[in-house]
C-alpha positions in Angstrom: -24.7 -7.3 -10.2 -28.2 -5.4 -8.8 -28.2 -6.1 -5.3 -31.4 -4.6 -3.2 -33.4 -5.8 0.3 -36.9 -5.2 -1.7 -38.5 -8.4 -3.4 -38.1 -7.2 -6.4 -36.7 -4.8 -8.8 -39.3 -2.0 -9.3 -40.2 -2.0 -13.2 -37.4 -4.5 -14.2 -38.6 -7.6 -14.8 -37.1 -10.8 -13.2 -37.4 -13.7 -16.0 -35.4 -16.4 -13.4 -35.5 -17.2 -9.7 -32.3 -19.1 -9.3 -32.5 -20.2 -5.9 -31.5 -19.1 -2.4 -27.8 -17.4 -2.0 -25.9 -17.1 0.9 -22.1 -15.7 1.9 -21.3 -16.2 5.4 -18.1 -14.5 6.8 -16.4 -15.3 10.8 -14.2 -12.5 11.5 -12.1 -12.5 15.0 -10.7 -9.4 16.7 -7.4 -8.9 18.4 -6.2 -8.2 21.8 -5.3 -4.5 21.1 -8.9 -3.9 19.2 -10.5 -5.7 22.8 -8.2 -3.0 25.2 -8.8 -0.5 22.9 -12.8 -0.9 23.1 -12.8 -1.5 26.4 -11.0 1.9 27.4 -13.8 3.5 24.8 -16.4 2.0 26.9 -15.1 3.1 29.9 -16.1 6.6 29.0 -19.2 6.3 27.0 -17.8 6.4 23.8 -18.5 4.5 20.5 -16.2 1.7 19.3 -14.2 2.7 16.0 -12.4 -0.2 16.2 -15.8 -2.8 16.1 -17.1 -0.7 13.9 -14.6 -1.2 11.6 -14.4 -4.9 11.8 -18.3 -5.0 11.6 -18.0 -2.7 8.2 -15.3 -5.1 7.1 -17.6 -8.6 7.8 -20.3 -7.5 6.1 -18.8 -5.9 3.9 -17.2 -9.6 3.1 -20.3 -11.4 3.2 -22.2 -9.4 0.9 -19.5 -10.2 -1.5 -19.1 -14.3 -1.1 -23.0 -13.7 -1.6 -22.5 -11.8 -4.9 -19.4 -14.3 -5.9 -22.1 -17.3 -5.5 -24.7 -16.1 -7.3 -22.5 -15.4 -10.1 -21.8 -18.5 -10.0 -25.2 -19.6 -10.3 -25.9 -17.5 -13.5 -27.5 -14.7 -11.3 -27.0 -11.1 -12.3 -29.2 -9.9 -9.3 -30.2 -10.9 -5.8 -32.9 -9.7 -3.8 -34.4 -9.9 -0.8 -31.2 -9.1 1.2 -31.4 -9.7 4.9 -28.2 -9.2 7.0 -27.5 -10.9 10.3 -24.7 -10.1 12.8 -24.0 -12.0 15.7 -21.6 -11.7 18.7 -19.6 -15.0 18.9 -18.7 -14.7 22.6 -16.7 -17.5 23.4 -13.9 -16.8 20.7 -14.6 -13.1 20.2 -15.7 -13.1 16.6 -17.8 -11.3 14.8 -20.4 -13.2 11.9 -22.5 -11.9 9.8 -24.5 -13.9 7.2 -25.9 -12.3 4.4 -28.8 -13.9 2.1 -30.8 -13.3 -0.5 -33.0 -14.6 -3.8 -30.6 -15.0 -6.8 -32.3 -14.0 -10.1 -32.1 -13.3 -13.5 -33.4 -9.9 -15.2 
């Protein structure tokens, strides 16, 4: 599976828009990941432990995407565009992922 954010795929030729493909993924983090950020912030220092949770999410999402789009007969998808969001209330990170599913 070709996956790329450009709307197309340079000299390849698509011969099949499939449709619109998304994979959407909710992750949450724990109390000891929160103290643990917290005491990095404290002194200015960057978060390994959201960072990895935010690797892991999209990481996930790009992969549901991929999974659907297989499903749809795709063996490509472009025009990626990522979106991560901060889901304060529960402390969750999301990220949706979608793209153009295609044939080559």
């Amino acid at each position: 599976m070709l996956l790329t954010t450009t709307p197309d795929l340079g000299e390849t030729k698509i011969v099949e828009y499939l449709g619109l493909v998304t994979g959407e993924v909710i992750l949450g983090t724990n109390p000891i990941k929160d103290i643990a950020a917290s005491l990095r912030e404290l002194v200015g220092t960057r978060s390994k432990e959201y960072e990895e949770s935010l690797v892991k999410a999209k990481e996930l999402a790009l992969k549901e995407l991929e999974e659907r789009a297989v499903a749809m007969g795709a063996n490509a998808i472009i025009s990626i565009q990522l979106d991560f969001e901060q889901v304060t209330t529960h402390n969750m990170i999301m990220v949706c992922a979608a793209g153009t599913a295609v044939k080559y």
